[in-house]
C-alpha positions as CSV (number, residue, x, y, z in Angstrom):
1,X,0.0,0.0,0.0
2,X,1.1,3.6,-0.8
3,X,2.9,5.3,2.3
4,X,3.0,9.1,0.7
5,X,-0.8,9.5,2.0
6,X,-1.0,12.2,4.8
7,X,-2.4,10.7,8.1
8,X,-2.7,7.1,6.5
9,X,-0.8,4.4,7.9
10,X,-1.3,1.0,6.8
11,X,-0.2,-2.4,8.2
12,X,-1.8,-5.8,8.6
13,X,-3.8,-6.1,4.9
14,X,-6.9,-8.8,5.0
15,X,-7.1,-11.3,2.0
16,X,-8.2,-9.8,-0.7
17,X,-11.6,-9.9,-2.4
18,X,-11.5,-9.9,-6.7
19,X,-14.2,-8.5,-8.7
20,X,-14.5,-8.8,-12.6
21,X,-16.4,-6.1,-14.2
22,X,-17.1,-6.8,-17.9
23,X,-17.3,-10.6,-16.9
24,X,-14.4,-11.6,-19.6
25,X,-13.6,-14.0,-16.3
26,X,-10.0,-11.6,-15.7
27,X,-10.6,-9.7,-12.5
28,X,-10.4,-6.0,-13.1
29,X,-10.4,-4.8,-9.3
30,X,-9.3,-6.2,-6.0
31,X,-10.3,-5.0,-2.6
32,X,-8.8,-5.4,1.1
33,X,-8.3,-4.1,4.6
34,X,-6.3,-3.4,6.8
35,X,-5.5,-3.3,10.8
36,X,-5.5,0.6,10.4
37,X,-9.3,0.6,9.2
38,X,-8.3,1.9,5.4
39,X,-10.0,0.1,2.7
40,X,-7.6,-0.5,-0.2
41,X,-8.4,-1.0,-4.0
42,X,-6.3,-2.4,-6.2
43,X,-7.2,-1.7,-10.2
44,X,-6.0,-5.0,-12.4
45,X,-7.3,-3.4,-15.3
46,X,-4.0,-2.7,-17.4
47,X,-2.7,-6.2,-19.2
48,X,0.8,-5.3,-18.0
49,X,0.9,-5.9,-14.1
50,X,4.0,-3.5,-13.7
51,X,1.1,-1.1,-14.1
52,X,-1.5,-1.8,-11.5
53,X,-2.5,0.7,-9.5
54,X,-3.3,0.6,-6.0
55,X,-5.1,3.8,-4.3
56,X,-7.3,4.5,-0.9
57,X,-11.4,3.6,-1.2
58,X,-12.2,4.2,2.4
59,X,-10.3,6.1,5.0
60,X,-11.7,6.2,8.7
61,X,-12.3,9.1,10.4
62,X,-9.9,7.9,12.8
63,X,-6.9,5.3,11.9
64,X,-6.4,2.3,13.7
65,X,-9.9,2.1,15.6
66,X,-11.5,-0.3,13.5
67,X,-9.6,-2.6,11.8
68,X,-10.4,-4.5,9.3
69,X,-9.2,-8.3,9.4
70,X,-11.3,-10.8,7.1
71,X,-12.1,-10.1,3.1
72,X,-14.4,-8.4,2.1
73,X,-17.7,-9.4,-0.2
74,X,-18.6,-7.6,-3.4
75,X,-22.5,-7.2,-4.3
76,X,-24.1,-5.3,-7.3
77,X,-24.9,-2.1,-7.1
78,X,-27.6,-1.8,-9.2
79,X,-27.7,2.3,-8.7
80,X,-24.3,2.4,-10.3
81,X,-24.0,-0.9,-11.9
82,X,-20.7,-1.1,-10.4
83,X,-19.7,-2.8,-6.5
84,X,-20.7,-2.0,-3.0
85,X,-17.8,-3.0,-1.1
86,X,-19.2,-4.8,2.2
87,X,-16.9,-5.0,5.7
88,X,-16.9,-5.2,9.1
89,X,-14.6,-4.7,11.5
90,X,-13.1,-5.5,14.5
91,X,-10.1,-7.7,15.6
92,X,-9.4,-10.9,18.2
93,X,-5.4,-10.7,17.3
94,X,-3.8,-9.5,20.8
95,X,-5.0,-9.8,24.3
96,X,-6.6,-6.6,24.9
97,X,-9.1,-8.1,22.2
98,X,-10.7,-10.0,24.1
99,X,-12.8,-7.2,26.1
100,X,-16.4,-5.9,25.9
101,X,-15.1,-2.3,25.8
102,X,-13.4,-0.2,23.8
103,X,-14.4,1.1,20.3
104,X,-17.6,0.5,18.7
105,X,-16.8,-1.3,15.5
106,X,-19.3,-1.3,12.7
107,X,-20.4,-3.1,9.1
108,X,-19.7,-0.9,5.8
109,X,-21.3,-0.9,2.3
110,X,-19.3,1.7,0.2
111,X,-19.7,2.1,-3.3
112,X,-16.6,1.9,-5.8
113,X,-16.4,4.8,-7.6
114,X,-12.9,5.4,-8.0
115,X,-12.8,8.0,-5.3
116,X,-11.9,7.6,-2.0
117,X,-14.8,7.7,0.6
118,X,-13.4,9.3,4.1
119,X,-15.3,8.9,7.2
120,X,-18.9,8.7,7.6
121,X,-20.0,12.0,6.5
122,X,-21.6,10.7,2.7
123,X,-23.1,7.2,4.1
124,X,-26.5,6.7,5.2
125,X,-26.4,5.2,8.8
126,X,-28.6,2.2,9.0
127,X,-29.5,1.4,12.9
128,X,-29.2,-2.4,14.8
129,X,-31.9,-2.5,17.4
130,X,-33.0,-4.6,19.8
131,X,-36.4,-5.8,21.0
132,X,-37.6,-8.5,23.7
133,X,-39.3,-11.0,22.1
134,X,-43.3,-11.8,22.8
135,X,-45.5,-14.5,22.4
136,X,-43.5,-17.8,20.8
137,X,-40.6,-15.5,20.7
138,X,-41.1,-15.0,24.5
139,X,-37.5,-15.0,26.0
140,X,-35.7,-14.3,22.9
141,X,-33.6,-10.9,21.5
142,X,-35.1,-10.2,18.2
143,X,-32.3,-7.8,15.9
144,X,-33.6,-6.0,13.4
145,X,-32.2,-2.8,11.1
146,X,-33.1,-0.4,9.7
147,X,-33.4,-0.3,5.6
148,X,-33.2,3.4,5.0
149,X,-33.0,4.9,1.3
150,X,-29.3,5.1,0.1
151,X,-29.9,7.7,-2.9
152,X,-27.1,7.6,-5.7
153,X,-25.7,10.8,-4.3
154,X,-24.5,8.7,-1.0
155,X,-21.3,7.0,-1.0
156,X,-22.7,3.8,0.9
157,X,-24.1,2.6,3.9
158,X,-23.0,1.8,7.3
159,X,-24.4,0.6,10.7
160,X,-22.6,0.3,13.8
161,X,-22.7,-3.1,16.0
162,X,-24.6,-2.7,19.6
163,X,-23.6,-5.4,22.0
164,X,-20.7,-4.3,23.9
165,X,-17.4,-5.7,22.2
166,X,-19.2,-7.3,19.5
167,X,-16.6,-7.6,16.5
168,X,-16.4,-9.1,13.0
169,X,-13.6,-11.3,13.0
170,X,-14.7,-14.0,10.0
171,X,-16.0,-13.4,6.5
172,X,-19.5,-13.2,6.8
């Protein structure tokens, strides 16, 4: 990963998730994390690998508070006919991992555009809640979200986890 971006460290990269765009079956684009929270793409497009590109899709607001440790999943857009890169993040690598405090750590949908996303400021927050269960469901926690418009002007999506130290630590 690049290491001329101001305020951008990067260390610890995820596997990586390939997408093919014109589906000639020869991946055009590959995604992936990293313990930092940055969301790396990688641009296969040019038939001379000497000429790949690698730049930044998503930077956190704030570096290093939610990493990013499993691969990410590509869906259609169908807005932009292009992907929305999905991750979550969250880590169980050191010792102080194993806590329920610290950072809230959160589930991503950003769109790839070419341009880097930074922070939350264009995604539309979608909201976990939490509801005792009634009637058969009696003694149950039933999650749900919320499923608010994400208009083409938005960059993505986002919603943060709720349980304290809750963390997404395998490909989902």
């Amino acid at each position: 990963t690049p290491t001329t971006i101001t305020g951008v460290s990067s260390y610890g990269l995820s596997s990586p998730v390939l997408g093919d765009y014109n589906n000639d079956q020869i991946d055009d684009v590959a995604f992936a994390g990293d313990l930092a929270g940055n969301l790396w793409r990688y641009d296969l497009t040019n038939s001379d690998p000497t000429k790949w590109t690698v730049a930044l899709a998503y930077q956190p607001t704030t570096q290093g508070v939610q990493p990013i440790t499993v691969m990410p999943r590509l869906f259609p857009d169908p807005v932009t006919n292009r992907f929305i890169v999905v991750f979550g993040t969250g880590k169980y690598l050191g010792s102080l991992d194993n806590t329920t405090s610290g950072s809230t750590q959160a589930v991503y949908g950003i769109r790839d555009t070419g341009t880097q996303v930074s922070g939350t400021t264009n995604l539309v927050q979608q909201t976990l809640n939490e509801v005792a269960g009634t009637g058969s469901n009696a003694g149950n926690t039933i999650i749900g979200i919320t499923s608010n418009s994400v208009p083409a002007s938005n960059d993505g999506w986002y919603f943060n986890l709720v349980a304290g130290g809750e963390r997404v630590v395998v490909t989902p």
